[in-house]
C-alpha positions in Angstrom: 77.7 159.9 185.6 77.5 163.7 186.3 77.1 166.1 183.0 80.3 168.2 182.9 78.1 171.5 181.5 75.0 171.2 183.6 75.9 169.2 186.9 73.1 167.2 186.5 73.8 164.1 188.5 72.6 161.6 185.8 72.8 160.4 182.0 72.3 157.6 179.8 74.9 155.4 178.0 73.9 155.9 174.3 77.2 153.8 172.7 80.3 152.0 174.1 83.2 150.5 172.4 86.8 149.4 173.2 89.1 151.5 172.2 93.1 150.7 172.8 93.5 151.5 176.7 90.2 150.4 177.9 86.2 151.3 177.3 85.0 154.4 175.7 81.2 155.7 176.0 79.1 158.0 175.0 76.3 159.5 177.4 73.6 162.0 177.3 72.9 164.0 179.8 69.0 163.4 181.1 69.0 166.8 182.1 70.1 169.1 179.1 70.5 166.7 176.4 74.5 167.1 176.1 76.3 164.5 174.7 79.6 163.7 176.0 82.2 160.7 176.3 83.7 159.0 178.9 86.8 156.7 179.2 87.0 153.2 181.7 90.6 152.2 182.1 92.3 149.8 184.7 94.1 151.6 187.0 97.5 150.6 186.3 100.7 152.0 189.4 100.6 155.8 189.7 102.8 157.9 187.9 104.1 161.2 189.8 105.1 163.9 187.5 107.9 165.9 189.2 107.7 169.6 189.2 110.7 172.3 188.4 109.2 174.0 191.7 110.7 170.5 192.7 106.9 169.3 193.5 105.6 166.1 193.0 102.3 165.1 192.1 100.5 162.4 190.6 99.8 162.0 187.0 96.3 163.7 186.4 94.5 162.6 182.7 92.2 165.3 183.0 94.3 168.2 183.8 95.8 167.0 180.7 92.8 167.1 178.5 92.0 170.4 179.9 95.5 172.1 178.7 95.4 170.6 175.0 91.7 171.8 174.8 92.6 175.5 176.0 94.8 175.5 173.5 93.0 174.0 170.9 89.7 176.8 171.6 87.9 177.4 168.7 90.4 175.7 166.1 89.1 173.5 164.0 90.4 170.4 166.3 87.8 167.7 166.9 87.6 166.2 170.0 88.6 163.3 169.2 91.5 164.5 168.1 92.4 166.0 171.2 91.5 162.3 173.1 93.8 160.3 170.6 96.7 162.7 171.4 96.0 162.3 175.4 96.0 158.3 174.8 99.1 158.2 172.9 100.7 160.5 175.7 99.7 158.0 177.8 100.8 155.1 176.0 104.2 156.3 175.6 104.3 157.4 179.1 104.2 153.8 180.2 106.2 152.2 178.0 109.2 154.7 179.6 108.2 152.3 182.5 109.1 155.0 185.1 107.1 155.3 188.6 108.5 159.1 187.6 109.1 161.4 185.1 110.0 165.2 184.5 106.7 167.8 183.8 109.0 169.0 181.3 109.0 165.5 178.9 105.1 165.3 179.0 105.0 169.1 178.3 107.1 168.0 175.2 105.3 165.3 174.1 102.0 167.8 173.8 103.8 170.3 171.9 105.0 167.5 169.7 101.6 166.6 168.4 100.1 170.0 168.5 102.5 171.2 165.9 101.4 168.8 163.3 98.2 169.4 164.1 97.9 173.5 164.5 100.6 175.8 165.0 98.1 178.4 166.6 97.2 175.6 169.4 101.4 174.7 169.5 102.1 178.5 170.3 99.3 178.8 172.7 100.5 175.6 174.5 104.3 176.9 174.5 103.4 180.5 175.8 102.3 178.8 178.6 104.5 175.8 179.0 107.8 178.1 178.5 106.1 180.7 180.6 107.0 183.4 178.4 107.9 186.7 180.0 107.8 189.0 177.1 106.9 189.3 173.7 110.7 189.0 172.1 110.2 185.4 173.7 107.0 184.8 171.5 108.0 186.7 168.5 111.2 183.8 168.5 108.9 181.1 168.2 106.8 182.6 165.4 110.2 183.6 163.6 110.7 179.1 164.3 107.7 178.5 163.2 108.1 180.1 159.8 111.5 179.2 159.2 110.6 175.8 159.1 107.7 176.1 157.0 109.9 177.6 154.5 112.3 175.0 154.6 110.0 172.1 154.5 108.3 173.7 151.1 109.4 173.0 148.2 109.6 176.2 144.9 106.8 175.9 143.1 107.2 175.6 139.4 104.5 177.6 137.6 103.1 176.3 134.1 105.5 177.2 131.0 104.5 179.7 128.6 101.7 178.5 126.4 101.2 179.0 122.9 98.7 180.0 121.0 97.5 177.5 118.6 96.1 179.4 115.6 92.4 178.3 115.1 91.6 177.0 112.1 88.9 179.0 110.0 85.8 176.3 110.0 84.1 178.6 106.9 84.2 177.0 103.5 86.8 177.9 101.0 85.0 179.6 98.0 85.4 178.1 94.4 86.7 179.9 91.4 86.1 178.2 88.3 86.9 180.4 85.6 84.8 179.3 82.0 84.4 180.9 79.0 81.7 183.7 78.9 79.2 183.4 76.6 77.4 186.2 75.1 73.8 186.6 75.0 71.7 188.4 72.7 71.8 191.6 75.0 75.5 191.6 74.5 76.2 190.3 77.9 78.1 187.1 79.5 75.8 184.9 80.5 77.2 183.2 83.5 77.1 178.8 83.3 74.4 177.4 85.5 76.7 175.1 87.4 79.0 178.7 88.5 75.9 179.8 89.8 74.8 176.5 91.6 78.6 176.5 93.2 78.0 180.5 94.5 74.4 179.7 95.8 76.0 176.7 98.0 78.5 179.1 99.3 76.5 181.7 100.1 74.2 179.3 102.0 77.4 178.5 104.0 77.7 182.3 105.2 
């Protein structure tokens, strides 16, 4: 298999698996090291996509792939992402079971996907697809774009006020203990031991 980046006319099969419409692999280029993947499908009747130039032409996979990934340029859009949306394509493109079918309906289906996916790779896709011809036609499908994002989102209800709890004090709550004074021989009230044992505890506290 040739390497897509270097032209390198060989590579190495480094995993394969089915997948849904046949075999996919991964390969390595022998040249530069690239990994890529390829896809083994049976070729089932050719399907000719009719042009609005009236042309008709047969239905090309990778022309396809090429026209979501130009979209999708650095977006943050796996590849596999962009492989999953061809094969669906493709999946619903036979089971229309027309030898035929309108470039407009596949060009429909992309922009389908690529809006649930990134609305900067949808409006790339459609300023091509639609071919648009000035910027009033581009500025309508942002002015879409937005409308429906505010209709699909719902008012956000902020928290209520919150009130302040008032903290209690953690500091102990000093004793008074009034007892009778005593004189001493100076004259003086002489204050109990045990008031003074409380007020040296309390102090501690402090």
């Amino acid at each position: 298999m040739r390497c897509q980046f270097c032209g390198h006319p060989d590579s190495r099969v480094t995993d394969s698996r089915e997948v849904e419409s046949g075999i996919r692999r991964r390969r390595e280029c022998r040249q530069c090291g690239v990994r890529f993947t390829t896809y083994e499908r049976i070729q089932s009747t050719a399907l000719m996509v009719s042009k609005q130039d009236n042309r008709r032409e047969e239905f090309n996979r990778e022309k396809l792939v090429n026209g979501i990934r130009k979209a999708c340029a650095k977006r943050p859009i796996p590849s596999r992402t962009i492989e999953k949306m061809v094969e669906d394509i493709e999946t619903e493109l036979q089971h229309l079971g027309q030898g035929e079918v309108p470039s407009e309906i596949i060009g429909q289906m992309v922009m389908e996907r690529l809006i649930a996916v990134d609305r900067v790779a949808y409006i790339r896709y459609a300023s091509v697809y639609r071919d648009f011809q000035d910027i009033e036609s581009f500025e309508r499908v942002v002015k879409d774009l937005r409308e429906d994002n505010t209709q699909l989102s719902l008012p956000q209800i902020g928290p209520g006020p919150t009130r302040r709890r008032r903290q209690r004090s953690t500091r102990p709550t000093p004793i008074t203990r009034v007892e009778p004074e005593t004189p001493n021989q100076n004259g003086h009230a002489e204050q109990s031991s045990q008031d003074a044992i409380l007020e040296g505890d309390f102090l501690n506290h402090e």
